[in-house]
C-alpha positions in Angstrom: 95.2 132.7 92.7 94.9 129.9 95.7 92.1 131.6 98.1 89.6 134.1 98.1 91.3 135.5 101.2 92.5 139.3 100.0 89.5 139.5 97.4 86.2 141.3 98.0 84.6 140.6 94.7 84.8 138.5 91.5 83.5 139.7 88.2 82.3 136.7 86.5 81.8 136.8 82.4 78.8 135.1 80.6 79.6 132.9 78.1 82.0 130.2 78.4 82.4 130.6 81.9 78.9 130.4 83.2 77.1 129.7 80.2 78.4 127.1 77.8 78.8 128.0 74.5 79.4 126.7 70.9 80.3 129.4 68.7 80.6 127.4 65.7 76.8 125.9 65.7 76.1 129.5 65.0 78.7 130.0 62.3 77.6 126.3 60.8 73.4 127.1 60.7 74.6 130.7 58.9 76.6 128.8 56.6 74.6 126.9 55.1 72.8 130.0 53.8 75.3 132.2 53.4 78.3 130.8 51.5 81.2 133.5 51.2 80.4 133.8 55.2 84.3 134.9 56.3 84.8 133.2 59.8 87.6 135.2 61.2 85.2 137.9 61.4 81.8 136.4 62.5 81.2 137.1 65.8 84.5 136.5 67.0 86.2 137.5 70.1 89.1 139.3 68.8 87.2 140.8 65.7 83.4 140.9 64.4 81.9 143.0 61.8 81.4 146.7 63.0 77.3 146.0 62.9 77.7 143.2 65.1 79.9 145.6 67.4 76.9 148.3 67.3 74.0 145.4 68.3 76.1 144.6 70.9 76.1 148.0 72.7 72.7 148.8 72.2 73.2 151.0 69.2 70.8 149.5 66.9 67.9 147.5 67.9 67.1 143.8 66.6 65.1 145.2 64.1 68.1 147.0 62.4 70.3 144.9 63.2 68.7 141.9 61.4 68.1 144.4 58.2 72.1 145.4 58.2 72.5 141.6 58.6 70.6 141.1 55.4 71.6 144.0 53.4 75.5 143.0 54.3 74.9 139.4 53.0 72.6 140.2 50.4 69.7 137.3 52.2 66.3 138.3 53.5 66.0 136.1 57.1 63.0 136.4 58.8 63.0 137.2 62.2 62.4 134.0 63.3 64.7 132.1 60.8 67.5 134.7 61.9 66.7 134.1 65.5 67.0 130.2 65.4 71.1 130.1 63.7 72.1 133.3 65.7 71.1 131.3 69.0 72.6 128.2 68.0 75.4 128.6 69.6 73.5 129.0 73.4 73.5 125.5 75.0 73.1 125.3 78.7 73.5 126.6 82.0 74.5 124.4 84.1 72.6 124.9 87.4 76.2 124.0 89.4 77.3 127.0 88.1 74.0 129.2 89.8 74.9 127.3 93.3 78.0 128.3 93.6 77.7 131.8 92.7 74.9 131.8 95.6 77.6 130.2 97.5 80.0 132.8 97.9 77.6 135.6 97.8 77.0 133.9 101.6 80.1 134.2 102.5 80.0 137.5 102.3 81.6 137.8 98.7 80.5 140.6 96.2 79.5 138.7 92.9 78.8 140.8 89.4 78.4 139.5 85.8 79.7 141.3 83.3 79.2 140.3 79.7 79.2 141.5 76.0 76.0 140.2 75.1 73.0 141.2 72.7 69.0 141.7 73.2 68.6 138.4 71.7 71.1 136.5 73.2 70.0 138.0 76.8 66.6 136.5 76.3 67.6 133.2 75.1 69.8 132.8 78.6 66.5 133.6 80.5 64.9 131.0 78.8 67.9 128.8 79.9 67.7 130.0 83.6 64.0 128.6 83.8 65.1 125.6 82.0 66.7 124.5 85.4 63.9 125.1 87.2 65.2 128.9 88.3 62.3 131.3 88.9 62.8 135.3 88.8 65.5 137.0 86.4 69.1 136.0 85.5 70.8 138.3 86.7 69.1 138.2 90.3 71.4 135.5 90.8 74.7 138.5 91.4 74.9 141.3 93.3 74.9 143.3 89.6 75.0 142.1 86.5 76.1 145.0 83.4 75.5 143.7 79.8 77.5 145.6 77.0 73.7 146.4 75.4 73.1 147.7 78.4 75.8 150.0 79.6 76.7 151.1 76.3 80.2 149.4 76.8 82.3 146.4 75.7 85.1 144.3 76.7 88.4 144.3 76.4 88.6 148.2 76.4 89.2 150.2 79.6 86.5 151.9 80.3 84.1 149.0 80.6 86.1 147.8 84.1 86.4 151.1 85.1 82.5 151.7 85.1 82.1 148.8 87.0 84.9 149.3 89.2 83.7 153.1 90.2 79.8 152.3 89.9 80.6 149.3 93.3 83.3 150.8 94.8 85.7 148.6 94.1 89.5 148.0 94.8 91.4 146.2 91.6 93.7 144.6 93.5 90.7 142.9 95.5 88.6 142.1 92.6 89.0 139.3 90.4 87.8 139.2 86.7 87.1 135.7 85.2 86.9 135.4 81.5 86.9 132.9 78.7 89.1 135.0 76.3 92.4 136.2 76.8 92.3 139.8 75.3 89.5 140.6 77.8 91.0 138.9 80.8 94.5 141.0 79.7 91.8 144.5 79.5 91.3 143.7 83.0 94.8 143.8 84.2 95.6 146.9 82.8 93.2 148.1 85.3 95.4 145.9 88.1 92.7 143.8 88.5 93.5 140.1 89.1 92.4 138.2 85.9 92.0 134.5 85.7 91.8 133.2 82.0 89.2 130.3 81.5 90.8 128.1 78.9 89.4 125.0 76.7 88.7 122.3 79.1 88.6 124.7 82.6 85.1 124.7 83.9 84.2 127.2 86.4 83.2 124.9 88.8 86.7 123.0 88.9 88.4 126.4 90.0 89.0 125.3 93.2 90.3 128.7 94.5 85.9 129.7 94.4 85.6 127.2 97.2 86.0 127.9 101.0 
């Protein structure tokens, strides 16, 4: 991708591409309580635990989910205990990151956020947005922003671009998709939309095909 020129729109994911994350300081504060905690299938991006998959599209509420948490690992976290390791892993939000999405929604560009992302998690990033000194909501900051909780849906399958795609009227081949994790950005281009994989070490705001 060198330019903007051909595209009408870019779908932006949350974390690790706006948002910086540490997955690990969430895995780390857990495991120091729970310690037969199997990593390759905590809250990862290629695989989670099917409870964790139901929290994150709004089929149980925080409530549940926190008692399937505790029945599964055989612990009794309080909410607020539970709270503090499962949002370890939300640092900051870098306010460079806001700017330029502002940016190229004046000049003209279409900018949506789409994100797998649970209850809890979605309040902690407001807390993060004020942190900078934002007022207003999160998500103000795109033309439309769809949460997996939400929308009932989650990335990388098929029918979670397609929503969006049909909902805004939009052309794949003049949409890009901009994603931390490969298996999402690859559920994208099934669709013929133009995906751009975020690896280790790329921040957003060095993608200098974003910039007129």
């Amino acid at each position: 991708m060198k330019d903007l020129k051909n595209i009408d729109a870019i779908i932006f994911d949350l974390g690790g591409v706006i948002l910086n994350l540490d997955y690990n300081l969430t895995v780390m504060e857990f495991e120091k309580h729970i310690s037969n905690l199997d990593r390759n299938v905590f809250f990862g991006k290629k695989e989670q635990l099917p409870f964790f998959s139901a929290y994150e599209v709004g089929k149980v509420t925080t409530d549940e989910f926190i008692e399937s948490f505790n029945a599964y690992y055989g612990k009794s976290f309080s909410t607020g205990d539970f709270k503090s390791c499962w949002n370890a892993m939300i640092l900051d939000l870098p306010k460079k990151r806001i700017e330029l999405i502002r940016a190229l929604r004046e000049q003209g560009k279409k900018v949506y956020l789409l994100s797998n992302i649970n209850h809890l998690h979605e309040l902690a990033v407001e807390d993060r947005f004020k942190e900078i000194g934002e007022t207003g909501n999160f998500l103000s900051s795109f033309d439309k922003g769809y949460y997996s909780h939400h929308i009932g849906l989650r990335k990388p399958n098929a029918e979670i671009f397609d929503f969006v795609l049909k909902e805004q009227n939009l052309s794949p081949e003049r949409t890009i998709f901009i994603d931390d994790s490969l298996h999402h950005v690859e559920g994208a281009r099934s669709l013929g939309l133009h995906g751009i994989h975020l690896t280790n070490g790329e921040p957003l705001e060095t993608q200098s095909y974003l910039y007129a």
